[in-house]
C-alpha positions as CSV (number, residue, x, y, z in Angstrom):
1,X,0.0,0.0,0.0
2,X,3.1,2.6,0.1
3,X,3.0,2.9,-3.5
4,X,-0.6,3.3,-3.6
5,X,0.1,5.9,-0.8
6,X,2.4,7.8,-2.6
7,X,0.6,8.1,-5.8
8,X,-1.9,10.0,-3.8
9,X,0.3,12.3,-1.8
10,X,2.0,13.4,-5.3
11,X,-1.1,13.8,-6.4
12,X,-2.0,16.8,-4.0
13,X,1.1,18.1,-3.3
14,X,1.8,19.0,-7.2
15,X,-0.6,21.9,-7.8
16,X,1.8,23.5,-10.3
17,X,0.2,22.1,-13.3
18,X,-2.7,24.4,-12.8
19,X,-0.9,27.5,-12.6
20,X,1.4,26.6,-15.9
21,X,-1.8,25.8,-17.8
22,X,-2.9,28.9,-17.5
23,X,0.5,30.4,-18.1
24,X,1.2,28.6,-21.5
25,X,-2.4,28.2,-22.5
26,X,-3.7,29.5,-25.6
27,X,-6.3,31.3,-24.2
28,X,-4.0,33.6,-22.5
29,X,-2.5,34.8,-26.0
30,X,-6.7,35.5,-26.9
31,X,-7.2,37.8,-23.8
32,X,-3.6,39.9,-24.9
33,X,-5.2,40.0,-28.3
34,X,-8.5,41.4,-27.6
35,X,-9.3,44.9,-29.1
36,X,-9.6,47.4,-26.5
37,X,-13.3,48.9,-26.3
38,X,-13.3,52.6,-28.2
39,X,-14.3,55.5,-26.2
40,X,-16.8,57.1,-28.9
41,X,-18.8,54.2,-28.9
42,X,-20.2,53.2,-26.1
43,X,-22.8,50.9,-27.4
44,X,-19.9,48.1,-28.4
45,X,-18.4,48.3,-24.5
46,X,-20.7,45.8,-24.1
47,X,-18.8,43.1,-26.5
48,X,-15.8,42.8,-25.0
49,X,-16.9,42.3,-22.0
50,X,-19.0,39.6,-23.0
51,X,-15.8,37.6,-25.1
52,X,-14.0,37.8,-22.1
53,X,-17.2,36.3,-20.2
54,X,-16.9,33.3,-23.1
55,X,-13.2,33.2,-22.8
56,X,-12.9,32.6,-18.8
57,X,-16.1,30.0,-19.3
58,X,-13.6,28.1,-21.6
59,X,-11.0,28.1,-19.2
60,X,-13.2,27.2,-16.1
61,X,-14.4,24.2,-18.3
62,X,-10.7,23.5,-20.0
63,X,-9.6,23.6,-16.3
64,X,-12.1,21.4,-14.8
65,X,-11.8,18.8,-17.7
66,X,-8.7,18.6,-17.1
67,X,-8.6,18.1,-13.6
68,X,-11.2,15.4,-14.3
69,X,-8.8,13.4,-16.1
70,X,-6.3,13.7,-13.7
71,X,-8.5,12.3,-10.8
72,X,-10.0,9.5,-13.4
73,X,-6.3,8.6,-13.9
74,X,-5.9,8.0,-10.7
75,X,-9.0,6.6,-9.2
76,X,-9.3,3.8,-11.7
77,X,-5.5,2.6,-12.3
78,X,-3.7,3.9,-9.0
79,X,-1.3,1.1,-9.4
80,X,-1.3,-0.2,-12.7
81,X,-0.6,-3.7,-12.9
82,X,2.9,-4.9,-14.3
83,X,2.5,-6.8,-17.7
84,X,5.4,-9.3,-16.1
85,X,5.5,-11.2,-12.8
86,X,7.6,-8.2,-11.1
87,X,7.3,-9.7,-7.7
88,X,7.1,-13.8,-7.9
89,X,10.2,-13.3,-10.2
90,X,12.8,-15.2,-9.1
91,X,15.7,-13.1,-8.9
92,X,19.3,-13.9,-10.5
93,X,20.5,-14.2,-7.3
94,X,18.8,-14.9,-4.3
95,X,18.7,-12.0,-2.3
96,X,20.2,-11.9,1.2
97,X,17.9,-12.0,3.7
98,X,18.0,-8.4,5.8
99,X,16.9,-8.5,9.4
100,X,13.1,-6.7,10.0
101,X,15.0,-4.4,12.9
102,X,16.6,-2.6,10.7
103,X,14.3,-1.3,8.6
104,X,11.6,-0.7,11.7
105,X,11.0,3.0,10.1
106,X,10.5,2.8,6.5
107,X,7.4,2.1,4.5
108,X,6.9,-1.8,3.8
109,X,7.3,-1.9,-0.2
110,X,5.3,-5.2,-1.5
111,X,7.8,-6.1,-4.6
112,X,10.5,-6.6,-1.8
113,X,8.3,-8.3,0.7
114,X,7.1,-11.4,-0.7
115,X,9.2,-14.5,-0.5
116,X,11.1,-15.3,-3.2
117,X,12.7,-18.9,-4.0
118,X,16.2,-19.1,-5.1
119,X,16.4,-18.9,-9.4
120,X,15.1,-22.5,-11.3
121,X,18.4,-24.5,-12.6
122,X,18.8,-24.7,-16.5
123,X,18.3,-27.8,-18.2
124,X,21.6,-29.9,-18.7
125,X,22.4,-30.9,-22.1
126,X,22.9,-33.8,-21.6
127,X,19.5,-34.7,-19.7
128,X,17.3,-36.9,-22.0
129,X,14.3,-35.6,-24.0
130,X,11.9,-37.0,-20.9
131,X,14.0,-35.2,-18.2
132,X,14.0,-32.0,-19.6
133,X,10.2,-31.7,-19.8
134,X,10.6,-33.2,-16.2
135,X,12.6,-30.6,-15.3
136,X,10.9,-27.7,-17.4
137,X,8.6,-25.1,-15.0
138,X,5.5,-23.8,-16.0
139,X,4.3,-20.5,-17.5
140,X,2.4,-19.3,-14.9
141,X,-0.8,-19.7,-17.1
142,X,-1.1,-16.3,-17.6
143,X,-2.1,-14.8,-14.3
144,X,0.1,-12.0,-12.5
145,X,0.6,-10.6,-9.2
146,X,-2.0,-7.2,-8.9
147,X,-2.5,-5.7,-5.6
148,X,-4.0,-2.7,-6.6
149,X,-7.2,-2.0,-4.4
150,X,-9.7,0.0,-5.8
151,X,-10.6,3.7,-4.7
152,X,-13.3,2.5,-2.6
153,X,-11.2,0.2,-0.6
154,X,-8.9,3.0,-0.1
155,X,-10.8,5.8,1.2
156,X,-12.3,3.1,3.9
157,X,-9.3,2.4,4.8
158,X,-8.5,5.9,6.7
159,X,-11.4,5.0,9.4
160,X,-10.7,0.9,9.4
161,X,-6.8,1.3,10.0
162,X,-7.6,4.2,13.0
163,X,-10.4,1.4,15.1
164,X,-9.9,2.1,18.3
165,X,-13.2,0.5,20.0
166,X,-13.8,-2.6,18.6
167,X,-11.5,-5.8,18.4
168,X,-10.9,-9.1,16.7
169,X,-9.3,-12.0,18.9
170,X,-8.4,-15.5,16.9
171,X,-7.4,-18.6,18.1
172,X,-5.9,-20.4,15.3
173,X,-5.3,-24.5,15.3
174,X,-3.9,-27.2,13.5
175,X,0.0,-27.3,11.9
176,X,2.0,-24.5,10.3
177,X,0.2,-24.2,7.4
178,X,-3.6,-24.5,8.6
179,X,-2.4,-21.7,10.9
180,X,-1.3,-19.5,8.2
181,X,-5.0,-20.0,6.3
182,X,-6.7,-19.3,9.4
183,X,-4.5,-15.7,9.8
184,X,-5.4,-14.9,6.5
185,X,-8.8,-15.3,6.7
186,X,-8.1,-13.4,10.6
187,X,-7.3,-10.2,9.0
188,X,-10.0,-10.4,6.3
189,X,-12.8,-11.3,8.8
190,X,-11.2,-8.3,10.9
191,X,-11.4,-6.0,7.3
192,X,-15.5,-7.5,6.8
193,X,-15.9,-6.1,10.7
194,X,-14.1,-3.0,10.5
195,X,-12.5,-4.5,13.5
196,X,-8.8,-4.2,14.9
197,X,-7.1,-6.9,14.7
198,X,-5.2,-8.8,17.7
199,X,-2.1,-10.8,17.5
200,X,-3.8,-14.4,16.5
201,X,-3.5,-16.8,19.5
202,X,-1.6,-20.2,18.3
203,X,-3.1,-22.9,20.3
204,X,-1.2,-25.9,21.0
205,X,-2.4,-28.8,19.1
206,X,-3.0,-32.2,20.5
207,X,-1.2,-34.0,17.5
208,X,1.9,-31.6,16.8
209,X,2.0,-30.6,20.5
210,X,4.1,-26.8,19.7
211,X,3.6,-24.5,22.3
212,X,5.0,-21.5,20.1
213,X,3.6,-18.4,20.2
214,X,2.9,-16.4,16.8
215,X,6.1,-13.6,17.3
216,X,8.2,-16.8,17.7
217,X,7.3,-17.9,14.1
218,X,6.3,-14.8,12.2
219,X,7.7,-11.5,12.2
220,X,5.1,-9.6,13.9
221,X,6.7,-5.8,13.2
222,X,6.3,-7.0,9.9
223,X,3.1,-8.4,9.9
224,X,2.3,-5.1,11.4
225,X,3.6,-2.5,9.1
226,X,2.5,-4.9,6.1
227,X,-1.3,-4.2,6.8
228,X,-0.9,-0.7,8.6
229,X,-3.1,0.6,5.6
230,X,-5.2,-2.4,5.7
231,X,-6.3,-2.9,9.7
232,X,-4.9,-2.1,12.2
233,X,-3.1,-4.9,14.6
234,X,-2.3,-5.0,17.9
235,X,-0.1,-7.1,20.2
236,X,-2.4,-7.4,23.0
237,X,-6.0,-5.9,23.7
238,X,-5.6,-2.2,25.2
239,X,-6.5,-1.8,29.3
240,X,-10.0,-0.5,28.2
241,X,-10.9,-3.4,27.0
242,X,-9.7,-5.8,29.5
243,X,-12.7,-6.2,31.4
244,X,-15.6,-5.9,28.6
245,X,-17.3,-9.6,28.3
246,X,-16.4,-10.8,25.2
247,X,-18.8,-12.9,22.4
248,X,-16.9,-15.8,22.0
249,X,-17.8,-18.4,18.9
250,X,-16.0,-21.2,18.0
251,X,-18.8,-22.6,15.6
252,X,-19.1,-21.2,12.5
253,X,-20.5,-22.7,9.1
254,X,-18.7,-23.6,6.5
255,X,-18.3,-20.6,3.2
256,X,-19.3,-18.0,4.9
257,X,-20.0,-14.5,2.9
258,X,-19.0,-11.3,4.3
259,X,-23.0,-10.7,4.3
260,X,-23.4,-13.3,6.9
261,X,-20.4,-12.3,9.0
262,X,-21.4,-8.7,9.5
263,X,-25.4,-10.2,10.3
264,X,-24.0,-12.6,12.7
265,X,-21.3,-10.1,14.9
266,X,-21.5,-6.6,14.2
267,X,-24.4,-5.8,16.1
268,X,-22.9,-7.4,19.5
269,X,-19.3,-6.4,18.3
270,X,-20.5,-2.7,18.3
271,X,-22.2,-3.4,21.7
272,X,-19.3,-5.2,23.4
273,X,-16.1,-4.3,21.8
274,X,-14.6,-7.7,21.6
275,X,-15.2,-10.7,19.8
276,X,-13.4,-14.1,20.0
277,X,-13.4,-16.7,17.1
278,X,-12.2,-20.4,17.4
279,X,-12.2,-22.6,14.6
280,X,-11.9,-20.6,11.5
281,X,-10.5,-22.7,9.1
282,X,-11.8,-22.6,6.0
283,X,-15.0,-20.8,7.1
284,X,-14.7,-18.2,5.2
285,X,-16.0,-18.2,1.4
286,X,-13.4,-18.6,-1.4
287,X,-15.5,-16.7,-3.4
288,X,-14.6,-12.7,-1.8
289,X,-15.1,-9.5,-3.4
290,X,-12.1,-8.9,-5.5
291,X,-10.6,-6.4,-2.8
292,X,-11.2,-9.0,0.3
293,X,-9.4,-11.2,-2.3
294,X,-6.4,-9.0,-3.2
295,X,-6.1,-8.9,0.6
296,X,-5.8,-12.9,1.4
297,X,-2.2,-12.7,-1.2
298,X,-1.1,-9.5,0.4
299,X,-1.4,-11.3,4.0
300,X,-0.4,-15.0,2.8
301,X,2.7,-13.8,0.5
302,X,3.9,-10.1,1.9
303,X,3.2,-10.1,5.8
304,X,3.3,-13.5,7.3
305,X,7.1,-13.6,7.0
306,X,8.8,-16.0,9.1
307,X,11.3,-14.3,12.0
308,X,14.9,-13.7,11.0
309,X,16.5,-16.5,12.4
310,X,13.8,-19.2,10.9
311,X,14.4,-17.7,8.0
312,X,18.0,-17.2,7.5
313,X,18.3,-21.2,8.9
314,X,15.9,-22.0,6.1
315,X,17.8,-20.0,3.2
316,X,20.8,-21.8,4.4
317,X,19.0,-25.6,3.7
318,X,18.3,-24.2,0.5
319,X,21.2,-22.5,-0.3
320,X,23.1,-26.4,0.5
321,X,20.5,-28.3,-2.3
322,X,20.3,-25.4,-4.5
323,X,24.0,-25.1,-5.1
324,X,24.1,-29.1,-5.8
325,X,21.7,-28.8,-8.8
326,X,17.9,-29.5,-9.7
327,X,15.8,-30.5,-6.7
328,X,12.7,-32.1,-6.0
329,X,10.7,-31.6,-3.0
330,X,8.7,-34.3,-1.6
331,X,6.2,-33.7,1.2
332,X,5.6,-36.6,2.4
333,X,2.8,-37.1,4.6
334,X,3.2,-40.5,6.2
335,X,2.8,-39.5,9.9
336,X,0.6,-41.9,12.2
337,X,-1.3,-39.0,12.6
338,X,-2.5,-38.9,8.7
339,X,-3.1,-42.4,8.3
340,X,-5.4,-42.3,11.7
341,X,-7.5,-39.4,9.8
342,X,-7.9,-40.4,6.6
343,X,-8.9,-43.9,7.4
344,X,-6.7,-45.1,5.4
345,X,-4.6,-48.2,5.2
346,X,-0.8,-47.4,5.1
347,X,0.2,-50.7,2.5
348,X,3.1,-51.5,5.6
349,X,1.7,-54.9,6.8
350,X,-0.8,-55.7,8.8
351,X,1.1,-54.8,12.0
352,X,1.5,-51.3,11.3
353,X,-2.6,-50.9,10.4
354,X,-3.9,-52.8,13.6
355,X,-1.8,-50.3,15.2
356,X,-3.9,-47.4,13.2
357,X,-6.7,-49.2,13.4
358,X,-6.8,-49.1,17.2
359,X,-6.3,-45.3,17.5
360,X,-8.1,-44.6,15.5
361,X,-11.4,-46.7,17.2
362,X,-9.8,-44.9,20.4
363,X,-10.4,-41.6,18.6
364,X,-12.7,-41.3,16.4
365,X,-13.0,-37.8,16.4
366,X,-9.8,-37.5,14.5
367,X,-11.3,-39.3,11.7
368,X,-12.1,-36.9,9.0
369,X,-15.3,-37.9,7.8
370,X,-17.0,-40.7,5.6
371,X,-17.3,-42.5,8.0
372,X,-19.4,-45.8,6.1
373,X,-16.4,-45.9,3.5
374,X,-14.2,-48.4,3.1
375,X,-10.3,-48.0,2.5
376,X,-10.7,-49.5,-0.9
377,X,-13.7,-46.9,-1.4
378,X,-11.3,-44.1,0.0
379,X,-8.2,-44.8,-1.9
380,X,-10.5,-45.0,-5.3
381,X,-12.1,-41.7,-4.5
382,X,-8.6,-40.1,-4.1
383,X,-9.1,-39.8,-0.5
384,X,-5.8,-41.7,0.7
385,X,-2.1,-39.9,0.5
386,X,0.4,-41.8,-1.8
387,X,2.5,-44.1,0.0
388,X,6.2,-43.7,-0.3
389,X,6.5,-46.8,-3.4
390,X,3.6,-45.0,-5.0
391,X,5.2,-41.9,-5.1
392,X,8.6,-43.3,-6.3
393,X,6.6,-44.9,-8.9
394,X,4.5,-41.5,-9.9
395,X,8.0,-39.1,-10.2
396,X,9.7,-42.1,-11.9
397,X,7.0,-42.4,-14.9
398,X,7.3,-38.4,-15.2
399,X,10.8,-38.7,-16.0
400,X,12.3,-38.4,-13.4
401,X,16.2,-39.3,-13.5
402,X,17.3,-41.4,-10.6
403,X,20.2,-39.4,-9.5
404,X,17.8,-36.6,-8.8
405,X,18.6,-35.2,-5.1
406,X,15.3,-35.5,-3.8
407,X,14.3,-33.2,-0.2
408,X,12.1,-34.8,1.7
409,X,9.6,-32.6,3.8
410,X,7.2,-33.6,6.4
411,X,7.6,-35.4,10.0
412,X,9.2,-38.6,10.9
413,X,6.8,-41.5,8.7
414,X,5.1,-43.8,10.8
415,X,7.1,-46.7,10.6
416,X,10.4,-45.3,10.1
417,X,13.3,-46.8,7.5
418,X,10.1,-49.3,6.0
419,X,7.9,-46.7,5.0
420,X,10.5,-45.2,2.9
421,X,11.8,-48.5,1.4
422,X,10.3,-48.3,-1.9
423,X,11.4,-44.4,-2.1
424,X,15.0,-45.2,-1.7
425,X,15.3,-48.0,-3.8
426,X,14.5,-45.7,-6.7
427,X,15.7,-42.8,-5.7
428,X,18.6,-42.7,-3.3
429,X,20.4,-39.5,-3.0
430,X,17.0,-38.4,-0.2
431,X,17.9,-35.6,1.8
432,X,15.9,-34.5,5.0
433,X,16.9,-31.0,7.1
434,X,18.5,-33.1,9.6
435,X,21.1,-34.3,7.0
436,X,21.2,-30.9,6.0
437,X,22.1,-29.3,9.1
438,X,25.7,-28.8,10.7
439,X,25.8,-29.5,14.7
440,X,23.5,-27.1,16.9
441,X,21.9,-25.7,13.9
442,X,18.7,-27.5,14.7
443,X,19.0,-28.2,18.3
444,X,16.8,-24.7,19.5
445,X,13.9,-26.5,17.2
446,X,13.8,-29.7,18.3
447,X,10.5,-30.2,20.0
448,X,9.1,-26.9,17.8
449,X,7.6,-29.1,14.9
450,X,6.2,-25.4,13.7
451,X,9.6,-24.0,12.8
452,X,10.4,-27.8,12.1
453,X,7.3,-27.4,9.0
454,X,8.8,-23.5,8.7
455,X,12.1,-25.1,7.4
456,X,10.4,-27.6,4.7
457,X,8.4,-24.6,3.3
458,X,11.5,-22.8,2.9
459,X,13.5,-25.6,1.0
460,X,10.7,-26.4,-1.0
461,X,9.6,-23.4,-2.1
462,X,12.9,-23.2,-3.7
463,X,13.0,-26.6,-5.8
464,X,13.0,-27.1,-9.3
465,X,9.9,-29.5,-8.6
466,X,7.1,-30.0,-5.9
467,X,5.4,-32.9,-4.7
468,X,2.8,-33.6,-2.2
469,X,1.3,-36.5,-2.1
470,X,-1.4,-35.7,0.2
471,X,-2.6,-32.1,-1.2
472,X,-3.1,-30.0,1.6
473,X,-2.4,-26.3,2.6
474,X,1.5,-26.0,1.9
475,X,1.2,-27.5,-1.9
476,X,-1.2,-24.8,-2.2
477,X,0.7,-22.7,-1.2
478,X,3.8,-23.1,-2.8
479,X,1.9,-23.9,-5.9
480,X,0.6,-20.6,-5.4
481,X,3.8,-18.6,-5.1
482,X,5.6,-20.1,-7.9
483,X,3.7,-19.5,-10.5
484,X,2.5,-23.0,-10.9
């Protein structure tokens, strides 16, 4: 928004246009040119005084045209988008990363905030015909980065980013990257309120067990400064407000509209000054306004930035496969905790499902719906991740070439060295962060499983080619980001 900022304050700080218009303008040479009146008749005084009337309407017209093509200019294309991806590009060279603190005082510029992945690798000539289309990226398909808001959005923005009486508290769930929907979705349900927006609340998870807070994986200044024109964000809820009895809800339904989300809380907001949501994710609708849209990339892909030491550990990773060649990024999602919720059996022997099978029956709210399917029924719908074979087999038939160095993202696989079996048969040159890692490097992160999923994002985000093979939020993401 700094640019969008700027274009405005030039805007009114650069009258002098006016002033030579009417310096340089052809009507001025008219008005030195007009015939002075002649005394002996009096009945023509009348004439000249009535061209000049004509002439200064022409100005006054020329003038206001004019200005109306300046504000039209303005209004409609504040920030015109580029015609090439100016900030998604990847660079030549990766850019070093520059600690947050010392830049605290100057305006956030969007083309140097978003992440960018290290530059693709070219083609060897020597790879076959199958491994270069393998290893070739995609076009983008056309689409661009735009986050030019519209006039409207803008002018709201002035009151929304000043809120001083009503507030937005969030209490986001789940792993890294469920957290990072449910923040995004945060400030746009904060934007829909004309709420400010507190610091979401990370709550510790039964499954990954992280007790981090958000400012010990995100870089809250940022975060901050980021959406400073957008709404305004808080660390913690002033004094005022300490003691007003919030409306807490932790049960919304699912693709919500902005319609429904003002019905449901502004009334009470207004009334009590604080409102409390649990359970966000993927509540809100995908289909936004184009503005509430533009919004959700400026929060997912310029101000959640991960702190300065997450990130610099996680350029580092990438910096150590990058520099080796061509990488693909595997994330694996073979955790006990996957197979319990999709119901799913894991293809290691019948050992390893009774063992799933038992959770599972133990805690069956975990299980993630369809209950009356089978796992044959499941894995034909598509519901089941790839095993580790299957996916060996999938990047094999793509071309993949077998020296490939291959990073493998995710948690330790249920099952350990077996459940990766068919995976290093195929492909053996697998590298995890651990093996990555020179002593003490990951020993602050050990029981942090956040900054442990932080770490994959970073690596991957940077590989030639992505895998998942269980969907989910990060492949959207960094499908997202790339281009893909």
């Amino acid at each position: 928004m700094a640019r969008l900022r700027n274009i405005k304050s030039s805007f009114i700080k650069t009258p002098s246009p006016f002033f030579t218009f009417l310096l340089v303008s052809p009507f001025t040479s008219l008005l030195n040119k007009l015939p002075s009146p002649r005394i002996h008749r009096p009945y023509s005084s009348s004439r000249p005084r009535s061209y000049i009337f004509v002439i200064f309407l022409l100005i006054l017209l020329s003038l206001l045209g004019l200005s109306q093509l300046r504000l039209v200019s303005v209004s409609q294309n504040p920030s015109p988008c580029p015609s090439f991806p100016t900030l998604l590009s990847p660079p030549t060279s990766h850019p070093p990363f520059v600690s947050p603190s010392s830049k605290n005082h100057e305006p956030v510029v969007l083309s140097r905030s978003a992440t960018v992945p290290f530059p693709v690798h070219p083609v060897s000539g020597n790879a076959t015909a199958e491994e270069a289309e393998f290893w070739a990226q995609p076009d983008g398909e056309g689409y661009r980065p735009c986050l030019d808001f519209t006039t409207q959005y803008r002018k709201a923005s002035a009151k929304i980013s000043k809120e001083k009486q009503k507030f937005l508290v969030v209490v986001v769930v789940g792993g890294l990257n469920q957290q990072r929907k449910q923040i995004v979705d945060a400030v746009v349900i904060a934007r829909i309120l004309e709420a400010a927006l507190i610091v979401p609340v990370l709550e510790v998870d039964q499954v990954w067990k992280d007790e981090s807070e958000f400012s010990e994986i995100f870089d809250v200044d940022h975060f901050k400064r980021t959406l400073q024109a957008d709404v305004r964000v808080l660390s913690s809820l002033p004094s005022t407000h300490l003691s007003s009895k919030p409306i807490i809800n932790g049960d919304m339904p699912d693709n919500v509209s902005p319609l429904w989300i003002r019905t449901k809380f502004l009334t009470e907001l207004n009334r009590g000054g604080v409102l409390i949501l649990r359970g966000t994710y993927s509540k809100l609708s995908k289909n936004l306004p184009l503005d509430l849209q533009k919004l959700r990339c400026k929060v997912a892909f310029h101000a959640l930035r991960f702190t300065s030491p997450i990130q610099e550990l996680g350029d580092k990773f990438a910096r150590r496969m990058w520099i080796k060649g061509p990488y693909i990024a595997l994330h694996l999602r073979l955790e006990k905790d996957v197979w319990v919720r999709s119901g799913c059996l894991t293809g290691l022997g019948p050992e390893h499902d009774d063992i799933i099978r038992k959770t599972r029956e133990s805690q069956p709210q975990l299980l993630t719906g369809r209950l009356n399917m089978t796992d044959t029924n499941r894995r034909l719908a598509g519901l089941c991740p790839l095993n580790a074979l299957q996916v060996a087999r999938l990047i094999k038939a793509l071309g993949a070439p077998r020296t490939a160095q291959v990073y493998r993202a995710g948690g330790e696989p249920f099952g350990g060295a077996l459940a990766l079996q068919g995976l290093v048969r195929e492909f053996p040159n697998i590298v995890t962060k651990e093996m990555l890692a020179r002593e003490g490097e990951l020993t602050p992160y050990m029981n942090r499983s956040t900054v442990m999923a932080a770490l994959d994002y970073i690596v991957s985000l940077s590989s030639d080619v992505f895998l998942p093979s269980h969907g989910g939020n990060m492949g959207s993401a960094i499908q997202v980001l790339n281009g893909a």
